[in-house]
DRENZAPA-405601 format. One record per residue (C-alpha): residue in three letters; x, y, z. Coordinates in steps of 0.25 Angstrom, whole numbers, plus 5000, padded with zeros to 4 digits. Layout:
REM residues N
alaXYZ/...
//
This chain:
REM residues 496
unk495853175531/unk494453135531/unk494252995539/unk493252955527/unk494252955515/unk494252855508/unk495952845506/unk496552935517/unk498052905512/unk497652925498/unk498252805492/unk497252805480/unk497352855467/unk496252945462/unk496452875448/unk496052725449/unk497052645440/unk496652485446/unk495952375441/unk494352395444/unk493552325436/unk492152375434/unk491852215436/unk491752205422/unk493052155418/unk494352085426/unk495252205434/unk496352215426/unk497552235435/unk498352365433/unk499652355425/unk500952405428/unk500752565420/unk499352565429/unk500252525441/unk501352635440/unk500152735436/unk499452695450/unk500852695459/unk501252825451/unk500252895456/unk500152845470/unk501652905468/unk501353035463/unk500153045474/unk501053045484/unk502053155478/unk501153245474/unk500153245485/unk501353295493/unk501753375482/unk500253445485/unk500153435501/unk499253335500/unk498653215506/unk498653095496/unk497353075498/unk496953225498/unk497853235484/unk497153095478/unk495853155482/unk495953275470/unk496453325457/unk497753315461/unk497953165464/unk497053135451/unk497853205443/unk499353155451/unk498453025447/unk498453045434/unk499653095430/unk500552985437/unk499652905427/unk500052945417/unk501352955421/unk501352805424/unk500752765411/unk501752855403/unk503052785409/unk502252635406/unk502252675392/unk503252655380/unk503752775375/unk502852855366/unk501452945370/unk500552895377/unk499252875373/unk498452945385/unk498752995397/unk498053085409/unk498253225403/unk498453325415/unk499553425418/unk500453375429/unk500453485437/unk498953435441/unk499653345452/unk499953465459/unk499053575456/unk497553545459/unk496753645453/unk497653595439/unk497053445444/unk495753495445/unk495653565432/unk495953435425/unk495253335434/unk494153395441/unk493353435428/unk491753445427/unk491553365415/unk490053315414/unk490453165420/unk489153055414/unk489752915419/unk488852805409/unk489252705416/unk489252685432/unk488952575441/unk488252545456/unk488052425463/unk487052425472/unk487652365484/unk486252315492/unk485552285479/unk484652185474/unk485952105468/unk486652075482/unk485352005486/unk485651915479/unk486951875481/unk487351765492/unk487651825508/unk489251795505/unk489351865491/unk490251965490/unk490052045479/unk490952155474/unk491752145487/unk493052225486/unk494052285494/unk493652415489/unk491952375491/unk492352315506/unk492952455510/unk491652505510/unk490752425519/unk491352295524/unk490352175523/unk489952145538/unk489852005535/unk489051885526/unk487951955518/unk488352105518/unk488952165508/unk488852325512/unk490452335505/unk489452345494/unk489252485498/unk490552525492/unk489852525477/unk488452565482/unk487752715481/unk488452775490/unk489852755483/unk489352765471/unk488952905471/unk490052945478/unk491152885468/unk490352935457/unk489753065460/unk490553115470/unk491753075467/unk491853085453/unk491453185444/unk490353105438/unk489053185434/unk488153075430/unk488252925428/unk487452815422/unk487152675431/unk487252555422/unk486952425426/unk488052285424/unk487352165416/unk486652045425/unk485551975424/unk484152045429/unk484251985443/unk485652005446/unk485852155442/unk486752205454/unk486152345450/unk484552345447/unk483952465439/unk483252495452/unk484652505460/unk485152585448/unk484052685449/unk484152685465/unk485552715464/unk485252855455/unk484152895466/unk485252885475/unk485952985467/unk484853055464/unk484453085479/unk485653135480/unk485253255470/unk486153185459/unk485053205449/unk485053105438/unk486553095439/unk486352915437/unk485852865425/unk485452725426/unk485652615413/unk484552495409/unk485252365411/unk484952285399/unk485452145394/unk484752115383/unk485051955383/unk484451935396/unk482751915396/unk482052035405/unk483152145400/unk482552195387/unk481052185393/unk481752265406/unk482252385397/unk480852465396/unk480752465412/unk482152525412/unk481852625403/unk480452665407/unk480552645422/unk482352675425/unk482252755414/unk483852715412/unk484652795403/unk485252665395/unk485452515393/unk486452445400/unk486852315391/unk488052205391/unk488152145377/unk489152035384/unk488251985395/unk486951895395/unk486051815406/unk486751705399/unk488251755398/unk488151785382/unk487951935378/unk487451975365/unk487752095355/unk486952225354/unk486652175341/unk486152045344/unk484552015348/unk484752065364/unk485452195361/unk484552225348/unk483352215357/unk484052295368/unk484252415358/unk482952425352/unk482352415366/unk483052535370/unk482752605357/unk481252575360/unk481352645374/unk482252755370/unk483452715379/unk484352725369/unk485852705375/unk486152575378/unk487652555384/unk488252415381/unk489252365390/unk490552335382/unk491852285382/unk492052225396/unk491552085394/unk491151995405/unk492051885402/unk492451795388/unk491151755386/unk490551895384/unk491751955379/unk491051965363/unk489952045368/unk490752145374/unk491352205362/unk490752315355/unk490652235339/unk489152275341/unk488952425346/unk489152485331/unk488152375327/unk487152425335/unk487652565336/unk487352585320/unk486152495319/unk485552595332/unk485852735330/unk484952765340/unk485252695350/unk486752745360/unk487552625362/unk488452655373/unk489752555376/unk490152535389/unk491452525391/unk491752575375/unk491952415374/unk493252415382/unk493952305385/unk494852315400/unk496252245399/unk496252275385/unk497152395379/unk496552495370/unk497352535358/unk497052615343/unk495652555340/unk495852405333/unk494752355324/unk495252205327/unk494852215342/unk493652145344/unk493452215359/unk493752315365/unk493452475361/unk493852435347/unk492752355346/unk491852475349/unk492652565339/unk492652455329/unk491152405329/unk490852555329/unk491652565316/unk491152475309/unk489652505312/unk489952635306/unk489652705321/unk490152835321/unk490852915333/unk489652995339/unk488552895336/unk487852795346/unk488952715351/unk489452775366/unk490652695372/unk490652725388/unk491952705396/unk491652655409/unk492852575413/unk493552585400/unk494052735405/unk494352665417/unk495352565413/unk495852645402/unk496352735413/unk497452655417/unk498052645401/unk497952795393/unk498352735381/unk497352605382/unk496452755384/unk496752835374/unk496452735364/unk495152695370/unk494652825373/unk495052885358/unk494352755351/unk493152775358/unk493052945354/unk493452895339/unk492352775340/unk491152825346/unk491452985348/unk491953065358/unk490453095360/unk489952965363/unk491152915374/unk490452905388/unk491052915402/unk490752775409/unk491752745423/unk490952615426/unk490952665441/unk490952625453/unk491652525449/unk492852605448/unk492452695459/unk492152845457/unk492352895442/unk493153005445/unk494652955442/unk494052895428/unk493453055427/unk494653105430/unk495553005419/unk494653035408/unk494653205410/unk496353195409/unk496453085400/unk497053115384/unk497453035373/unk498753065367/unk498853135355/unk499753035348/unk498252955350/unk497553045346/unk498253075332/unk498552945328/unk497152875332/unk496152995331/unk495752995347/unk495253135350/unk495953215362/unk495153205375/unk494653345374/unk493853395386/unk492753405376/unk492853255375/unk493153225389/unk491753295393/unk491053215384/unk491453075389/unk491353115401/unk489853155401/unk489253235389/unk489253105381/unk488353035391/unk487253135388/unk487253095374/unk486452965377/unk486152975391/unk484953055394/unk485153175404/unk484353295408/unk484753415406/unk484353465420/unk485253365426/unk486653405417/unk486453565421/unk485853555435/unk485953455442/unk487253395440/unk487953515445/unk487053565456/unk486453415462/unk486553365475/unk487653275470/unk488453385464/unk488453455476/unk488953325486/unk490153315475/unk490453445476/unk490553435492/unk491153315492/unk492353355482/unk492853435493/unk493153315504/unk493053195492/unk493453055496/unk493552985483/unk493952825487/unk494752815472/unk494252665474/unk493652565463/unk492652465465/unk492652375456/unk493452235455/unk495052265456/unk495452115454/unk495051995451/unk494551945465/unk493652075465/unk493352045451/unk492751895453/unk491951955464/unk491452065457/unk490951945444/unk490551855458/unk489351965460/unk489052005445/unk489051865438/unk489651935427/unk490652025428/unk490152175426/unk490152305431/unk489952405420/
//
């Protein structure tokens, strides 16, 4: 057993059901279907890593616990229901428990993985500067395990989200090709990640021969002075493949629609400088006050009055907490609100409106029904052509378990014939994943048949498949302590 793993016993489970918050929203504590889905396959861990001859940890580690993960999921979530079908579930053979080739066939595909929406915090950045000696930001259990604070005015624990782990939870331990960087709303002085720090963070990649594999967003709230003037620089000098905007935040506390003065003058900004995607938070408001701004009422607005112009929705305008059902034209929030403003704009699937699922996926995990109707909304909304992969790491730690949910997951056919949600076909499953992405986002073509599969980075994954130590931990706020801390540093209350 190597003295460097990160959980010799092997008491974590590849598949991470908790309450993580990507700062964004309150952890939502588990309830009891996601509490006998987690003991279950801690359970069937045991059993079947006997079963195997293997370690715990050594069987966690691969396919085969992944898969035993998986399965006792659906297990769980199957006796937690009422009679009658479910409305999805993990689809993979049970033998794949046992046989690890089987596993690997339906786990360890090569899909082209494009991640829209990741995030870094840059641990020495200019944002700690100014924060007092005894501030303590995003202390957690999980960030103090990796460098214990020597004492009043250190905060090296913050190493646990810095490059170092980055890279590791996303491009080694995970199967993610590519991935864009975005940035959280602040005001202009208190970013805790500049566009300097964003780009320093892709050279660090890119010295490891991981060419091009960061994209980087504009940060752009409209209703605060400096931003709108700021966009030319970023477009010019980054060269940033997007705009970043909250619709629910403002210097002030009050947001704006993407309709109103602000957000007009954003869009034709971006039209004059031939930037063209701009991805608008949505969904996950930063308390009461900006709760109407976070719905989507004005992405088919904007969406029909700019055909040029990509509109991308983050988070599909989720809500967490909240269970998704058949679409419903009197919900003002939510996904609904996506699909009904589309409606009513007359947007067609396939058109300019993208909804990204960076921690939607994530949550929807721990509830298959809550996901199949979620999912099949979004492919009937906006087009199975024009729904994004988005994991909303690191706050979740590496993207590999929400990866491997999403290449199993299915929706039932009771679903599907009663609804019109498509069966997830590995045709679709390919294009959420990454092929999508490409549509709006800008990449050469040197870089998809070269370098990707020959860089430096490639090759360290490779190697490092062979002796991986994935930590299966996240890194967000769990609770509500590590949640007021998390709104203590931020002033608002935002990850993603």
């Amino acid at each position: 057993m190597s003295p460097h793993d990160h959980d010799p016993e092997g008491r974590r489970l590849p598949i991470k059901l908790d309450a993580t918050s990507n700062g964004e929203f309150a952890p939502i504590p588990l309830g009891l279907p996601q509490r006998r889905a987690n003991a279950l396959a801690q359970e069937r861990a045991d059993l079947n890593a006997r079963h195997t001859g293997l370690s715990r940890r050594h069987y966690l580690k691969g396919a085969l616990g992944a898969a035993s993960t998986l399965l006792a999921f659906n297990e769980a979530y199957a006796a937690a229901l009422p009679a009658g079908p479910r409305g999805g579930w993990f689809d993979l053979p049970r033998e794949a428990a046992f046989d690890e080739q089987l596993a690997r066939s339906v786990l360890d595909k090569r899909e082209f993985i494009f991640d829209v929406q990741g995030h870094f915090v840059n641990p020495t950045g200019a944002w700690t500067k100014r924060l007092p000696d005894t501030a303590r930001p995003l202390r957690m259990p999980k960030t103090e395990a990796c460098g214990p604070s020597k004492g009043p005015g250190t905060r090296d624990y913050l190493q646990c989200i810095g490059p170092d782990e980055f890279i590791k939870d996303v491009f080694l331990d995970s199967d993610t090709d590519l991935m864009v960087l975005s940035f959280v709303p602040s005001t202009r002085e208190g970013e805790p990640l500049t566009i300097d720090e964003a780009v320093a963070t892709a050279g660090i990649v890119e010295r490891l021969q991981g060419t091009h594999r960061l994209l980087i967003h504009g940060r752009v709230n409209p209703n605060q002075a400096g931003d709108l003037e700021g966009m030319e620089r970023l477009a010019r000098h980054y060269k940033v493949s997007a705009w970043k905007t909250y619709t629910q935040w403002g210097p002030d506390g009050k947001g704006f629609w993407m309709d109103d003065d602000p957000g007009m003058a954003m869009i034709e900004r971006a039209r004059a400088l031939n930037v063209k995607t701009i991805a608008i938070h949505k969904g996950l408001p930063f308390g009461q006050r900006s709760y109407e701004h976070s719905t989507c009422a004005d992405i088919g607005r904007v969406a029909r009055r700019f055909p040029d112009v990509n509109f991308l929705i983050y988070h599909s305008g989720f809500v967490a907490g909240k269970a998704e059902g058949p679409h419903d034209p009197t919900r003002t929030d939510g996904i609904d609100s996506l699909v009904t403003s589309l409606q009513q704009a007359g947007v067609k699937p396939g058109s300019n409106v993208y909804a990204e699922l960076g921690s939607t996926w994530r949550f929807l995990m721990r509830d298959p029904d809550s996901a199949a109707h979620a999912l099949g909304k979004l492919f009937k909304a906006v087009g199975t052509t024009n729904v994004l992969w988005g994991t909303d790491s690191i706050w979740y730690g590496s993207p590999q378990d929400q990866i491997q949910a999403f290449r199993t997951f299915q929706i039932a056919p009771e679903l599907r014939d009663r609804y019109g949600y498509p069966e997830i076909t590995p045709e679709i499953r390919a294009q959420v994943f990454g092929l999508n992405a490409l549509r709006i986002y800008t990449v050469a073509p040197d870089v998809l048949n070269q370098h990707l599969s020959k860089d430096r980075v490639a090759r360290d994954r490779e190697n490092y498949r062979e002796v991986a130590d994935p930590s299966f931990l996240t890194r967000g706020p769990k609770n509500r302590r590590e949640f007021m801390n998390f709104l203590a540093w931020s002033g608002e209350g935002h990850g993603g």
